[in-house]
Short mmCIF file of the C-alpha atoms (twelve columns), coordinates in Angstrom:
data_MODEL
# 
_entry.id   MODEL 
# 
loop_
_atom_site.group_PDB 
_atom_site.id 
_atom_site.type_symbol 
_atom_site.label_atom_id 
_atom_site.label_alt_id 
_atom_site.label_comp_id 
_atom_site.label_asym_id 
_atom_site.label_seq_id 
_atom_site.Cartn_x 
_atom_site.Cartn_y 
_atom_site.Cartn_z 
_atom_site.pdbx_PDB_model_num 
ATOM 1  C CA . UNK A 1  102.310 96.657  135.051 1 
ATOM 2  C CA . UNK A 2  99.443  94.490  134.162 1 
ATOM 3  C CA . UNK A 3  98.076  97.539  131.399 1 
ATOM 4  C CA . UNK A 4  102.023 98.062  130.060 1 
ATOM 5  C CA . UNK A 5  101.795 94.246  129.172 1 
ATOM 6  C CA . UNK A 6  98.737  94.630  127.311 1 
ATOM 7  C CA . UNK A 7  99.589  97.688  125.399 1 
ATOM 8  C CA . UNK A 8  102.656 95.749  124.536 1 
ATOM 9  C CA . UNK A 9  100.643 92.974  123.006 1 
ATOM 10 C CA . UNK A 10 98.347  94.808  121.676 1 
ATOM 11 C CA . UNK A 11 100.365 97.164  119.750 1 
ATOM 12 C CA . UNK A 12 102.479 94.261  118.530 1 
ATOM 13 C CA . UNK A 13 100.117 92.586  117.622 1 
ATOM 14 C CA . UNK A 14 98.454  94.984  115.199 1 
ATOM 15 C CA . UNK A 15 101.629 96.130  113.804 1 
ATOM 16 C CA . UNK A 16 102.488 92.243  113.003 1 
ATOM 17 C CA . UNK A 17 99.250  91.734  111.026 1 
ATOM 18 C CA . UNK A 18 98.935  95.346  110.046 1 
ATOM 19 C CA . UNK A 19 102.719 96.055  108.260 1 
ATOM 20 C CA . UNK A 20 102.538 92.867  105.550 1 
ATOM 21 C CA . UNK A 21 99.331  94.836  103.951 1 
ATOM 22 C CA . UNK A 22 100.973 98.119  104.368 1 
ATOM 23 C CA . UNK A 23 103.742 96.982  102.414 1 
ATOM 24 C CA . UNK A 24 101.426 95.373  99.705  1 
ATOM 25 C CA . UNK A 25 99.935  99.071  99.250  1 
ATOM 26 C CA . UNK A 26 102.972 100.960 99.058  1 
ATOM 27 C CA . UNK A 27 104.415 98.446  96.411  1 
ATOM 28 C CA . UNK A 28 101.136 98.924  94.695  1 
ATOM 29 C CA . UNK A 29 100.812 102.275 94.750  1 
ATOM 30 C CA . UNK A 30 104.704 102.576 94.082  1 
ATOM 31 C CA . UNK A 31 105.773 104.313 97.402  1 
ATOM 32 C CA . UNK A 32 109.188 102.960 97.421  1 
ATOM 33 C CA . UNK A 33 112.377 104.238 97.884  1 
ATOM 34 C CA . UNK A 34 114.844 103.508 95.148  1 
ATOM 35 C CA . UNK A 35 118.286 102.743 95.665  1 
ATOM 36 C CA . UNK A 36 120.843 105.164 94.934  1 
ATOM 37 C CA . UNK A 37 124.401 105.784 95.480  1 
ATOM 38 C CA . UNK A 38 124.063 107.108 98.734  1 
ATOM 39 C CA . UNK A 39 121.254 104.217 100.202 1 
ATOM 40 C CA . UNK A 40 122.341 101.332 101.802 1 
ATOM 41 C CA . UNK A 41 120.236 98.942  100.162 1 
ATOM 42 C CA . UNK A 42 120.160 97.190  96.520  1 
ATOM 43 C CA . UNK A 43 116.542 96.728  95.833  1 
ATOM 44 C CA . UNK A 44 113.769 99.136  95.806  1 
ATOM 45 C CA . UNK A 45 112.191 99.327  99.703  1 
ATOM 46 C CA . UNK A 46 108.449 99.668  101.011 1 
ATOM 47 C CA . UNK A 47 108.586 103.455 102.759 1 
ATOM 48 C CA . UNK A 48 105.388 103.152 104.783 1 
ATOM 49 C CA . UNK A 49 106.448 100.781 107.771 1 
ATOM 50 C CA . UNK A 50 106.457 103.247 110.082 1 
ATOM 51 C CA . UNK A 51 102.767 104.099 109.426 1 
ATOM 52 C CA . UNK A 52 101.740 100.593 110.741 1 
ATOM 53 C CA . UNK A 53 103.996 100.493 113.583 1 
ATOM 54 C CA . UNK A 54 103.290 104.270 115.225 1 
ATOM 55 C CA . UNK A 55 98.946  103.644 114.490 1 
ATOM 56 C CA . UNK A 56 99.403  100.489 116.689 1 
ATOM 57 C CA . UNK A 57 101.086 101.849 119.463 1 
ATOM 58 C CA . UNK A 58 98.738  105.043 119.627 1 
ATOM 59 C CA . UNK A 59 96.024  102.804 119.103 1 
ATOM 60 C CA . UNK A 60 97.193  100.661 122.132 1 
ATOM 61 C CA . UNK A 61 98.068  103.566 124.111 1 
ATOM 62 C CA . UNK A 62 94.596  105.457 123.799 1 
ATOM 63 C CA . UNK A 63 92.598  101.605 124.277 1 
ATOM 64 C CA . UNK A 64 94.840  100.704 127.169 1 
ATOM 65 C CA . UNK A 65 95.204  103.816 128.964 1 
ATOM 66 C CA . UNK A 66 92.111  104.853 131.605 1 
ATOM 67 C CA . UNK A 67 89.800  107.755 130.745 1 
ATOM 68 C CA . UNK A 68 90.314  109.194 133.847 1 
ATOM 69 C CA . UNK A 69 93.889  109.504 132.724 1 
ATOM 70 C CA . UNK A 70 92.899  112.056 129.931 1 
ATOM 71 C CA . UNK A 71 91.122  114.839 131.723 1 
# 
């Protein structure tokens, strides 16, 4: 339980520093999706989020989890 906590943590915790820059590239680099008639939103939206959030967890999951675990 102790290990699911951590991994928790962790993974939140890089994803909450990690997305803000994320979103600074994609703007940059003009990875956004543009809003059309069939989008929901009005202004053009960041499409790398994801990125930041699924590279913490794995990156939680694989620092967290015991090596014993993976053979």
């Amino acid at each position: 339980m102790f290990i699911l906590i951590l991994s928790f943590l962790t993974a939140f915790t890089l994803a909450y520093f990690s997305i803000p820059h994320i979103i600074n590239i994609a703007r940059d680099k003009n990875l956004c999706d543009e809003p059309s008639e069939r989008s929901s939103h009005t202004i053009s939206t960041p499409a790398l989020g994801g990125i930041g959030i699924f590279s913490a967890a794995i990156f939680a999951i694989v620092l967290w989890t015991p090596f014993r675990d993976f053979g």
